[in-house]
PDB file of N, CA, C, O and CB in Angstrom:
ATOM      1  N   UNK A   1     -31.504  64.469 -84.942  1.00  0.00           N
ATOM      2  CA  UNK A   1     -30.582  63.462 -84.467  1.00  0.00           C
ATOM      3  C   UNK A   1     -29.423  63.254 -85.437  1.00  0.00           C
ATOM      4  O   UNK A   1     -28.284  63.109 -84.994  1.00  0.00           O
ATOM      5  CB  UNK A   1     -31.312  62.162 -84.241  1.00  0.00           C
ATOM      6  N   UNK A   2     -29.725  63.229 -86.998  1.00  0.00           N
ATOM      7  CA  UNK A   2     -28.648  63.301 -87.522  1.00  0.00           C
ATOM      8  C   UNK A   2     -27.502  64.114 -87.633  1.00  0.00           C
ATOM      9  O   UNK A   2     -26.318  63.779 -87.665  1.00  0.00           O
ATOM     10  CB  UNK A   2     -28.900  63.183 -88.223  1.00  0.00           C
ATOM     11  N   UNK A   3     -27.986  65.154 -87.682  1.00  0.00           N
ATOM     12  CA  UNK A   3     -27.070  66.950 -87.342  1.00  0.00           C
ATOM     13  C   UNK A   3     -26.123  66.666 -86.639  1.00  0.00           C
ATOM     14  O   UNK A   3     -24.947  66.956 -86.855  1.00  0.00           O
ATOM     15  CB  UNK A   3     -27.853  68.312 -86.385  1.00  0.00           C
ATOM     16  N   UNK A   4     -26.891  65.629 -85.064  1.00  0.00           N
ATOM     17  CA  UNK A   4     -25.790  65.618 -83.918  1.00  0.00           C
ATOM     18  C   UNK A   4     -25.315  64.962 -84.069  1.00  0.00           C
ATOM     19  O   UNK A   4     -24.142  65.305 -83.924  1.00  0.00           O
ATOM     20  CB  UNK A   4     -25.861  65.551 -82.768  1.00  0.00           C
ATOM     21  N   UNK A   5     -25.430  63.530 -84.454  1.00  0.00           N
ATOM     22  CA  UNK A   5     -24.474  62.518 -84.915  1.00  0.00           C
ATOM     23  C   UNK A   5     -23.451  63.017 -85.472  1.00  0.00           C
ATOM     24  O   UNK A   5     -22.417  63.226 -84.837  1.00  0.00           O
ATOM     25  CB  UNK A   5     -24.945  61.638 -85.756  1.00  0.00           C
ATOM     26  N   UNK A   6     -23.593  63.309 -86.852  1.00  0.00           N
ATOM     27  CA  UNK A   6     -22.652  64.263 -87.595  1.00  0.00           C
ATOM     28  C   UNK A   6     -21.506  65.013 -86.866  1.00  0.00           C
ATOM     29  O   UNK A   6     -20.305  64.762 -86.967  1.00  0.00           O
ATOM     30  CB  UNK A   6     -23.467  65.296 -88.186  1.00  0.00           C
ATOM     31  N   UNK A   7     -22.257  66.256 -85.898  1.00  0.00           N
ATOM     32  CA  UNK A   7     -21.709  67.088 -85.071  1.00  0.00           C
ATOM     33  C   UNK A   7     -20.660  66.084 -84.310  1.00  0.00           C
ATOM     34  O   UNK A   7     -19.443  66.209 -84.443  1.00  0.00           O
ATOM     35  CB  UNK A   7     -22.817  67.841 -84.184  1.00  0.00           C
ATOM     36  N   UNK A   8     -21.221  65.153 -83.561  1.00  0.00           N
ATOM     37  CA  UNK A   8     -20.291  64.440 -82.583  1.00  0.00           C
ATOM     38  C   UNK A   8     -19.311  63.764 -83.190  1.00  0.00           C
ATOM     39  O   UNK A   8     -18.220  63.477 -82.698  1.00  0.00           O
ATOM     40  CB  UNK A   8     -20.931  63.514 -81.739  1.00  0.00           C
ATOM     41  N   UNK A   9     -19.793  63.450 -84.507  1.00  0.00           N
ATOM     42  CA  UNK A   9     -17.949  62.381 -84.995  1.00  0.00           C
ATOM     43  C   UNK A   9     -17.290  63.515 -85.610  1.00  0.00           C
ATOM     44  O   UNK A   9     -16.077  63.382 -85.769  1.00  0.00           O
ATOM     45  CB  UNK A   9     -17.963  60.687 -86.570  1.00  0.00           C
ATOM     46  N   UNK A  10     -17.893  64.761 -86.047  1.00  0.00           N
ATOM     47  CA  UNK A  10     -16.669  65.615 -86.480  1.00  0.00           C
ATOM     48  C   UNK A  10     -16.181  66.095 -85.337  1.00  0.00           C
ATOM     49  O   UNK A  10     -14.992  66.339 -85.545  1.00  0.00           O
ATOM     50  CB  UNK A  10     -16.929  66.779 -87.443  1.00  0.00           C
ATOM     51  N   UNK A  11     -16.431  66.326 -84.384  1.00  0.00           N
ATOM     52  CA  UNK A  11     -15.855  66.641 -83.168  1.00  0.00           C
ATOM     53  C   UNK A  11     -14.872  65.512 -82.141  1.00  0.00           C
ATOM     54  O   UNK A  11     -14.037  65.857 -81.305  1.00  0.00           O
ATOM     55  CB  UNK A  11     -17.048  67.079 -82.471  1.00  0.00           C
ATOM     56  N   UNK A  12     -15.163  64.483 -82.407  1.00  0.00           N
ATOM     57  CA  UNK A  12     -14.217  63.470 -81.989  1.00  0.00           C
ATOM     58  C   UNK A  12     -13.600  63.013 -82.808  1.00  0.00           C
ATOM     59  O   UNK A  12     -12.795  62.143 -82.475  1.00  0.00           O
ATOM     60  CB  UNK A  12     -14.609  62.540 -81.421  1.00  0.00           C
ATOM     61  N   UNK A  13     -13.690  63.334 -83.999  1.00  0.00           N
ATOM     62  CA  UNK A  13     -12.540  63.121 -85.082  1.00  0.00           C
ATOM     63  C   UNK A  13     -12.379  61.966 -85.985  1.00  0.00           C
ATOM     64  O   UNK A  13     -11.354  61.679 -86.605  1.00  0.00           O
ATOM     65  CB  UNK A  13     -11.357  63.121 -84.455  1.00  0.00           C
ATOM     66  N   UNK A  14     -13.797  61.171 -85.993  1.00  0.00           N
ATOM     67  CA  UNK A  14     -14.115  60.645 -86.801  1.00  0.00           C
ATOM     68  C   UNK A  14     -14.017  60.904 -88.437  1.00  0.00           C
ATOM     69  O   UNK A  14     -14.191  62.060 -88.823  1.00  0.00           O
ATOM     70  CB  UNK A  14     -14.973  60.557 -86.358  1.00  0.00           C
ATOM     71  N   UNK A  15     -13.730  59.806 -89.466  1.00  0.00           N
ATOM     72  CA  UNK A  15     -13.089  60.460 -90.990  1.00  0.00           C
ATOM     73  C   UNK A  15     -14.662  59.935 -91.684  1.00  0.00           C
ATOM     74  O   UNK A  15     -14.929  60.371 -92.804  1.00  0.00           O
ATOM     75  CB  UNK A  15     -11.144  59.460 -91.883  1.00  0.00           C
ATOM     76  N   UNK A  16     -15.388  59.264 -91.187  1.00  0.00           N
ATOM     77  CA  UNK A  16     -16.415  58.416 -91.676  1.00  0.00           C
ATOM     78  C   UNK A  16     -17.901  58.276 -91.445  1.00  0.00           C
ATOM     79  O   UNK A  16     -18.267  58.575 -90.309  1.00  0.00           O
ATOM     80  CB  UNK A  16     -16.042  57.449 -91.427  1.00  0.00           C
ATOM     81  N   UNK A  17     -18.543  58.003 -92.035  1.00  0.00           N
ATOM     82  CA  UNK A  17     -20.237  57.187 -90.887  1.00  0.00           C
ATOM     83  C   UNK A  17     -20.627  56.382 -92.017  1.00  0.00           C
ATOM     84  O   UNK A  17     -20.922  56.713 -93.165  1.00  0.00           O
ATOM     85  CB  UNK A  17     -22.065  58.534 -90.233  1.00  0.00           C
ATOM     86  N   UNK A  18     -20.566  55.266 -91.458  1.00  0.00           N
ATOM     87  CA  UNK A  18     -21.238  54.155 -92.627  1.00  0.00           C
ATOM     88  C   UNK A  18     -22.016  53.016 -92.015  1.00  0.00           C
ATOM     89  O   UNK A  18     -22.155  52.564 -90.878  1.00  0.00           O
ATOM     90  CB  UNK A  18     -20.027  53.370 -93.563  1.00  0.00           C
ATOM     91  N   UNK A  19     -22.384  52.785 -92.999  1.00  0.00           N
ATOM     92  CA  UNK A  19     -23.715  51.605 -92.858  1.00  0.00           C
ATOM     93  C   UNK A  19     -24.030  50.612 -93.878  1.00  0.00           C
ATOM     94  O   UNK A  19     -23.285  50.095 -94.711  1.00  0.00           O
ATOM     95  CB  UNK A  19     -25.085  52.289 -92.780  1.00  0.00           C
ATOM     96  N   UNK A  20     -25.124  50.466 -93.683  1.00  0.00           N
ATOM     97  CA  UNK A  20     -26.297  49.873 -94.485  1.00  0.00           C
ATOM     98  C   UNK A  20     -27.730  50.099 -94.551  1.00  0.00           C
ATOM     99  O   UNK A  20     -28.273  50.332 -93.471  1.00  0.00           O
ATOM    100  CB  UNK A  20     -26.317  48.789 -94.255  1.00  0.00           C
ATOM    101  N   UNK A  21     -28.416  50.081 -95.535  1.00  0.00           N
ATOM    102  CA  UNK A  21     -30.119  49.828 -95.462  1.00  0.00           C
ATOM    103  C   UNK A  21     -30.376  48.087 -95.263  1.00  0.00           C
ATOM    104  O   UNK A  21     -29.725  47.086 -95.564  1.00  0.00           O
ATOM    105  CB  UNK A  21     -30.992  50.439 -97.217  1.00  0.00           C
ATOM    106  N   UNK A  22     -31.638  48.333 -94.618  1.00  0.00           N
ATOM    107  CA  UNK A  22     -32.068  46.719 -94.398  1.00  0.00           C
ATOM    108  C   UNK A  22     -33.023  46.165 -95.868  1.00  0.00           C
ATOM    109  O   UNK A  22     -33.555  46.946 -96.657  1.00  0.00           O
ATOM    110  CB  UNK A  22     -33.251  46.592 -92.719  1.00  0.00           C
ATOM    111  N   UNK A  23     -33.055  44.976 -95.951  1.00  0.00           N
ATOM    112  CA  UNK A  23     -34.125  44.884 -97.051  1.00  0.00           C
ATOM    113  C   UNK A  23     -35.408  45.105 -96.262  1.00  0.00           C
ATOM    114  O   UNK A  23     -36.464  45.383 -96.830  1.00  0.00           O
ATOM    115  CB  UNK A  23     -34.139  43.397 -97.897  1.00  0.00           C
ATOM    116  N   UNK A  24     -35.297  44.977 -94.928  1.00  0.00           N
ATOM    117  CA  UNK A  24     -36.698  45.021 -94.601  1.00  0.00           C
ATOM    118  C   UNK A  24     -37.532  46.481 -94.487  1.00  0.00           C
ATOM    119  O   UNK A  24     -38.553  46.719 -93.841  1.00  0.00           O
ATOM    120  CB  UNK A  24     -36.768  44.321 -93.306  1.00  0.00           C
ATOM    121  N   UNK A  25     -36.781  47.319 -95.291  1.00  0.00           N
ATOM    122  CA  UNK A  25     -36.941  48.765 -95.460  1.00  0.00           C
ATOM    123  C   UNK A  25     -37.289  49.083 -96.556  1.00  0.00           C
ATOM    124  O   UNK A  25     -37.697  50.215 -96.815  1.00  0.00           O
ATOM    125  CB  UNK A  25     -35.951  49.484 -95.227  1.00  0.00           C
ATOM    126  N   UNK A  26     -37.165  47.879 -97.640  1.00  0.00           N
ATOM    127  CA  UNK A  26     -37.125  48.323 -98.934  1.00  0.00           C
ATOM    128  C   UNK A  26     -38.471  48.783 -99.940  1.00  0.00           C
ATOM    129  O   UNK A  26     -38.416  48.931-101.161  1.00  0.00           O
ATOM    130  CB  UNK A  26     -36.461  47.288 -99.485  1.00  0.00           C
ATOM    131  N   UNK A  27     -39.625  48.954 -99.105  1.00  0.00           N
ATOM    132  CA  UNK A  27     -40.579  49.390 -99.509  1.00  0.00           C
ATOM    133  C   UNK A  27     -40.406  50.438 -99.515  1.00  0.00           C
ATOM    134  O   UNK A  27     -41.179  51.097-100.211  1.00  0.00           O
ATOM    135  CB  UNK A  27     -41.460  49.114 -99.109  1.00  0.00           C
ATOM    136  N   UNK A  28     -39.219  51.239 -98.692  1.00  0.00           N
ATOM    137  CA  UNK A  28     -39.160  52.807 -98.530  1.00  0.00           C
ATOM    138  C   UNK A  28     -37.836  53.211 -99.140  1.00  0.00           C
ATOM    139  O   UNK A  28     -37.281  54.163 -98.591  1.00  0.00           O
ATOM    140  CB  UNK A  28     -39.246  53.333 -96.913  1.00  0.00           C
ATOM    141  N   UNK A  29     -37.497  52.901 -99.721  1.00  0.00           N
ATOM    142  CA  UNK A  29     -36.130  53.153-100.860  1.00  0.00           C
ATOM    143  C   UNK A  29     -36.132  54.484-101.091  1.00  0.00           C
ATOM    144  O   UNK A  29     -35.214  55.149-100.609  1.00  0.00           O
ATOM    145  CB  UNK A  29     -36.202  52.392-102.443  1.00  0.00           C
ATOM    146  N   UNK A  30     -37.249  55.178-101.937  1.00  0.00           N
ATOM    147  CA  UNK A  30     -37.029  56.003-102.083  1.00  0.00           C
ATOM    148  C   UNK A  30     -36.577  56.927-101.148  1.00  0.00           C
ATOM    149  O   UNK A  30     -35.447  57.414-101.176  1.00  0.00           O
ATOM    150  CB  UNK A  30     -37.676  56.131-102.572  1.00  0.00           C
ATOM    151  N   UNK A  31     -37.769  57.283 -99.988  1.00  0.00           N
ATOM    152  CA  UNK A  31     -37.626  58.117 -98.819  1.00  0.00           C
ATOM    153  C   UNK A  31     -36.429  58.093 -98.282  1.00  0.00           C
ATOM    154  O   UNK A  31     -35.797  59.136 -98.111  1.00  0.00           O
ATOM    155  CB  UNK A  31     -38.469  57.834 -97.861  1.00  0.00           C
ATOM    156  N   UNK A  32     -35.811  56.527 -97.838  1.00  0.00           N
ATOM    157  CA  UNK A  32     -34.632  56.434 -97.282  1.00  0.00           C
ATOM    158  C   UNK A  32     -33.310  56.897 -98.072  1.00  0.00           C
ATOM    159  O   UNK A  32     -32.218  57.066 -97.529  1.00  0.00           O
ATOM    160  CB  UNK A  32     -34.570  55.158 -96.929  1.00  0.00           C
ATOM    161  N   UNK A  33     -33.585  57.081 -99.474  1.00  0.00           N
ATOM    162  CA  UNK A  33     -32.052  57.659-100.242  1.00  0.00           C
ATOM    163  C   UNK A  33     -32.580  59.084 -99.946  1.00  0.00           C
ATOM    164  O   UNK A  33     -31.697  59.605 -99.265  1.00  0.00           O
ATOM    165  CB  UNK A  33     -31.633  57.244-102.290  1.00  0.00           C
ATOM    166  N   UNK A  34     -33.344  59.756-100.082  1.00  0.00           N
ATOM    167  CA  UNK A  34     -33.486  61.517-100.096  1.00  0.00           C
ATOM    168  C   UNK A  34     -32.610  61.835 -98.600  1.00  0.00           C
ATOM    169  O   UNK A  34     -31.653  62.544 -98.287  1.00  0.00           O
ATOM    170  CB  UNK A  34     -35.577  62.229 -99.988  1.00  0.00           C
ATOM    171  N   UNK A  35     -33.569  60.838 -97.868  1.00  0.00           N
ATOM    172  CA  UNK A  35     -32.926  61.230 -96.335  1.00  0.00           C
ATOM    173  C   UNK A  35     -31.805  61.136 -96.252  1.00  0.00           C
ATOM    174  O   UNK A  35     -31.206  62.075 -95.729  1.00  0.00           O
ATOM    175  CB  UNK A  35     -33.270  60.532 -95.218  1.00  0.00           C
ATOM    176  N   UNK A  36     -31.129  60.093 -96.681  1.00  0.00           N
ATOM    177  CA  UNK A  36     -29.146  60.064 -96.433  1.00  0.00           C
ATOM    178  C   UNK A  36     -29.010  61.194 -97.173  1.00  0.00           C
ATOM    179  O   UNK A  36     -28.442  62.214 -96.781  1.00  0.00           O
ATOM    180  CB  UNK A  36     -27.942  58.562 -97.200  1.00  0.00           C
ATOM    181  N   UNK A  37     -29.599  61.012 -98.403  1.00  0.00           N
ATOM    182  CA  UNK A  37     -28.532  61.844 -99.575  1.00  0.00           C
ATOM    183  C   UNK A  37     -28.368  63.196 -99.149  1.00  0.00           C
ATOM    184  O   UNK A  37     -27.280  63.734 -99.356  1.00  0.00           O
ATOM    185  CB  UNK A  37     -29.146  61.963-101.232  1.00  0.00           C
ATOM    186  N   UNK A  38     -29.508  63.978 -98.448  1.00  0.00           N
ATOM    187  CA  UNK A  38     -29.646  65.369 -97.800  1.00  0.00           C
ATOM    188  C   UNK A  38     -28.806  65.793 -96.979  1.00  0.00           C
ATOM    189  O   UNK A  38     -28.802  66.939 -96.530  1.00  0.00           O
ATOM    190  CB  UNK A  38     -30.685  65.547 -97.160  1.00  0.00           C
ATOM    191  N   UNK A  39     -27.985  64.884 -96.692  1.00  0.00           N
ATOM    192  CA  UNK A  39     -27.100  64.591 -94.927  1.00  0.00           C
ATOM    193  C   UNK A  39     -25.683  64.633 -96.078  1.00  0.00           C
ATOM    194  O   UNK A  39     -24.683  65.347 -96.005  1.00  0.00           O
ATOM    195  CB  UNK A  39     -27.518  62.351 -93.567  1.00  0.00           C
ATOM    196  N   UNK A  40     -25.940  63.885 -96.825  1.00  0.00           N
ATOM    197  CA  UNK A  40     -24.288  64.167 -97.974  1.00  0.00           C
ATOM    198  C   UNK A  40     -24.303  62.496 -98.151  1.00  0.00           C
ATOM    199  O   UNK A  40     -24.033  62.126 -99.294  1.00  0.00           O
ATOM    200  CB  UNK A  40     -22.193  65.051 -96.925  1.00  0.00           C
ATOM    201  N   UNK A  41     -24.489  61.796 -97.504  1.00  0.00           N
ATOM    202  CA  UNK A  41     -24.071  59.802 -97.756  1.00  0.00           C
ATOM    203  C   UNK A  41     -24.400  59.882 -98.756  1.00  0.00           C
ATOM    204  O   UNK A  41     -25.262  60.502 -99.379  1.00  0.00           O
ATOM    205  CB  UNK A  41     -24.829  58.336 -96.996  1.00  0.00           C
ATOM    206  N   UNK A  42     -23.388  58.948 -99.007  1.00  0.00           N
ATOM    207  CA  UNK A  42     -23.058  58.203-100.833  1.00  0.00           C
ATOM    208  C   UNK A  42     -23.550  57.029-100.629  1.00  0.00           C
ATOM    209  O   UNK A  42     -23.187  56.480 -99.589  1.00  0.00           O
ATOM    210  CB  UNK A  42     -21.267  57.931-101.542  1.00  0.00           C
ATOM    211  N   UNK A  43     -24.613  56.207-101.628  1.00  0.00           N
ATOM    212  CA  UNK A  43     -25.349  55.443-101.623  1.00  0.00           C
ATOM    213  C   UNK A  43     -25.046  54.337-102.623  1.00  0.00           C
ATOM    214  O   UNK A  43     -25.009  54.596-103.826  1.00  0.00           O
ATOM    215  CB  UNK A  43     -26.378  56.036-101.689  1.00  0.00           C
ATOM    216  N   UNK A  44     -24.837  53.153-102.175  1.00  0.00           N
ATOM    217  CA  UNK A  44     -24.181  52.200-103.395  1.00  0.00           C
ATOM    218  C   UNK A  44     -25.404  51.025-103.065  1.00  0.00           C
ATOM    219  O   UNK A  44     -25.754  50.372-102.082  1.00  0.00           O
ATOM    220  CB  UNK A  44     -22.128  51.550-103.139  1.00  0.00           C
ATOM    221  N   UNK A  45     -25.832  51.165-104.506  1.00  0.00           N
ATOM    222  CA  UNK A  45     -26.531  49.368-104.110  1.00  0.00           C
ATOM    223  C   UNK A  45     -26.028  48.338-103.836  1.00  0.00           C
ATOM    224  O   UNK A  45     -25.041  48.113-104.537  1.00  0.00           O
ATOM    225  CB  UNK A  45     -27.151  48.677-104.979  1.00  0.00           C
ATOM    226  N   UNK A  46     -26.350  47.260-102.812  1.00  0.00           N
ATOM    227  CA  UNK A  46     -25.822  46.294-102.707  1.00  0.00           C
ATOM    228  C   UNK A  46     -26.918  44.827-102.043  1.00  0.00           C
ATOM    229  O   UNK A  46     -27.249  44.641-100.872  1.00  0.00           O
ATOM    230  CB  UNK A  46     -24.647  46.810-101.938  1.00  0.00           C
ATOM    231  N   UNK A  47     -27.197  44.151-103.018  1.00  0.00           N
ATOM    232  CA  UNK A  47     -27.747  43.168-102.873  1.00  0.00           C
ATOM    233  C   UNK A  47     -27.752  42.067-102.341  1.00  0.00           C
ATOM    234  O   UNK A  47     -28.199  41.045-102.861  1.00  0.00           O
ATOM    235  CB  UNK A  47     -27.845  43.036-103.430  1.00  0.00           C
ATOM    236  N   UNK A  48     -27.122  42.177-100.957  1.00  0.00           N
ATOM    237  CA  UNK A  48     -26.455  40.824-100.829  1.00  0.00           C
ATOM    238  C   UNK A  48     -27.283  40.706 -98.930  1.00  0.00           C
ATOM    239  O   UNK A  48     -27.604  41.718 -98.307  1.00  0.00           O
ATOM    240  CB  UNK A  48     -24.140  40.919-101.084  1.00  0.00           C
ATOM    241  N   UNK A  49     -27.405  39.696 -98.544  1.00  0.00           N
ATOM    242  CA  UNK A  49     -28.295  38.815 -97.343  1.00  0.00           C
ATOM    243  C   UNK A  49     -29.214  40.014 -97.037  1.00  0.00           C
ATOM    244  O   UNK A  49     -29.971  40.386 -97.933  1.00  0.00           O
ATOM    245  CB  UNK A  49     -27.307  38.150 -95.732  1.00  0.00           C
ATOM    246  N   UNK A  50     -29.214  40.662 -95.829  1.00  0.00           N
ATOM    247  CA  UNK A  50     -30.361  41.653 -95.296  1.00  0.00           C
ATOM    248  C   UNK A  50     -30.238  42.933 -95.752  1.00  0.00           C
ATOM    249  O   UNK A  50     -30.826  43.743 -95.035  1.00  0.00           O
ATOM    250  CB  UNK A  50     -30.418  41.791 -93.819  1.00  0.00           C
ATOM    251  N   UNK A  51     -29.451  43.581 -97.081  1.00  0.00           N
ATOM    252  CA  UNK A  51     -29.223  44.795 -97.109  1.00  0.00           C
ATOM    253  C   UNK A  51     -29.900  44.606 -98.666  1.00  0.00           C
ATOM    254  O   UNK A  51     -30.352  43.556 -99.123  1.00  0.00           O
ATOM    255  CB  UNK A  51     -27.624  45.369 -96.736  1.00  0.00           C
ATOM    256  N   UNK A  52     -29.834  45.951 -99.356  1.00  0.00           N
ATOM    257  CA  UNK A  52     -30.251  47.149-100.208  1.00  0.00           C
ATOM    258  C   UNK A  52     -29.197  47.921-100.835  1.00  0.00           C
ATOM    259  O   UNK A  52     -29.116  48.295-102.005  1.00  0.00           O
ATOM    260  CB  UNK A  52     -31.003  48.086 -99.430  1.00  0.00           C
ATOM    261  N   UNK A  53     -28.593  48.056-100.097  1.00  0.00           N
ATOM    262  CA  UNK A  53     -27.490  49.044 -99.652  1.00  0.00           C
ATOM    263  C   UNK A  53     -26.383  49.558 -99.002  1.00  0.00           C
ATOM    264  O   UNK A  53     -26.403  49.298 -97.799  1.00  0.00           O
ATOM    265  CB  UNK A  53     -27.704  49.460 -99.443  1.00  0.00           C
ATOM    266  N   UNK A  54     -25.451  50.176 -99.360  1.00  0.00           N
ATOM    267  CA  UNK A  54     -24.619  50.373 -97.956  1.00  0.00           C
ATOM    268  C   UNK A  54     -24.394  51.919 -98.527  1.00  0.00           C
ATOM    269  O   UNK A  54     -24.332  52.297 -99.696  1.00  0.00           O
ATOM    270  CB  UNK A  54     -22.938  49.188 -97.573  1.00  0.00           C
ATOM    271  N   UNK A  55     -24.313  52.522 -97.547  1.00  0.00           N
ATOM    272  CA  UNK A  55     -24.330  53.957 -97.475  1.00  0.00           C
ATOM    273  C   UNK A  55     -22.915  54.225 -96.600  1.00  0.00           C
ATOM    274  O   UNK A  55     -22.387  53.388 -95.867  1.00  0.00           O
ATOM    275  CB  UNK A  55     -25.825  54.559 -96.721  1.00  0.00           C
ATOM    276  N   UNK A  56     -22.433  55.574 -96.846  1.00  0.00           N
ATOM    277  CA  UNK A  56     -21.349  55.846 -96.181  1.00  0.00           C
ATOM    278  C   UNK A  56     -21.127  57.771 -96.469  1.00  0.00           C
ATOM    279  O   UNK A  56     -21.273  58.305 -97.568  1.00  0.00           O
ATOM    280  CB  UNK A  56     -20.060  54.692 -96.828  1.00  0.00           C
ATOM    281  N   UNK A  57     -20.782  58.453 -95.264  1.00  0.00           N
ATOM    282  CA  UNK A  57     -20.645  60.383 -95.301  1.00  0.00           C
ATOM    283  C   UNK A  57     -19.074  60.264 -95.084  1.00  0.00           C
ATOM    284  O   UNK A  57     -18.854  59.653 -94.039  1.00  0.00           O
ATOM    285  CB  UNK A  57     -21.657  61.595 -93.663  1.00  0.00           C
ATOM    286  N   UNK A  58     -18.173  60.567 -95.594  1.00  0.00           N
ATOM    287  CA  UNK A  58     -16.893  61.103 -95.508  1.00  0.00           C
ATOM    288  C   UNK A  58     -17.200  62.236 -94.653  1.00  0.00           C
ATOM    289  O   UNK A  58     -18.173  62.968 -94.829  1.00  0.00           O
ATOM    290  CB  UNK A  58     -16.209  61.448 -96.862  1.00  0.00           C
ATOM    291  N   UNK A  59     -16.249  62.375 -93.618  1.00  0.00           N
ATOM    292  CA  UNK A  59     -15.837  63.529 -93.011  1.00  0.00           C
ATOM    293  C   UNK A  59     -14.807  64.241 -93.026  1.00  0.00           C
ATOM    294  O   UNK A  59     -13.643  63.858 -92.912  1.00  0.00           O
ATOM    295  CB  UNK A  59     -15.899  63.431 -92.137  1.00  0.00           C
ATOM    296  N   UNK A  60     -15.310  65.603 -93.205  1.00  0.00           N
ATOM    297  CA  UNK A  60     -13.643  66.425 -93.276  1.00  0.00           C
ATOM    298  C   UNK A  60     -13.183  66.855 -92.346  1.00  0.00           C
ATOM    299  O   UNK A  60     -12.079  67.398 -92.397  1.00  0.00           O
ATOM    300  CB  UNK A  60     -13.408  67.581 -94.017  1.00  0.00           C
TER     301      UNK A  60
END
């Protein structure tokens, strides 16, 4: 599913894909950074109400 995601905003011409992690995920921190990071997302901590994180893939 991610591949296609990917696939579909480089194809509609998307520059971006960003987000966040939930805290309610945060037992799985680790797992969840390998998984973005494998995909290319840049991972910034961020501590603030329901997040962990905010993640974001530049597209070329």
């Amino acid at each position: 599913m991610m591949i296609a995601l990917i696939s579909y905003a480089r194809s509609n011409n998307y520059t971006t894909i960003d987000g966040w992690l939930s805290r309610v995920d945060y037992g799985h921190k680790e797992r969840l950074y390998h998984f973005y990071k494998k995909f290319g997302f840049e991972i910034s901590p961020n501590d603030t109400k329901m997040e962990f994180a905010d993640m974001k893939l530049l597209l070329d």
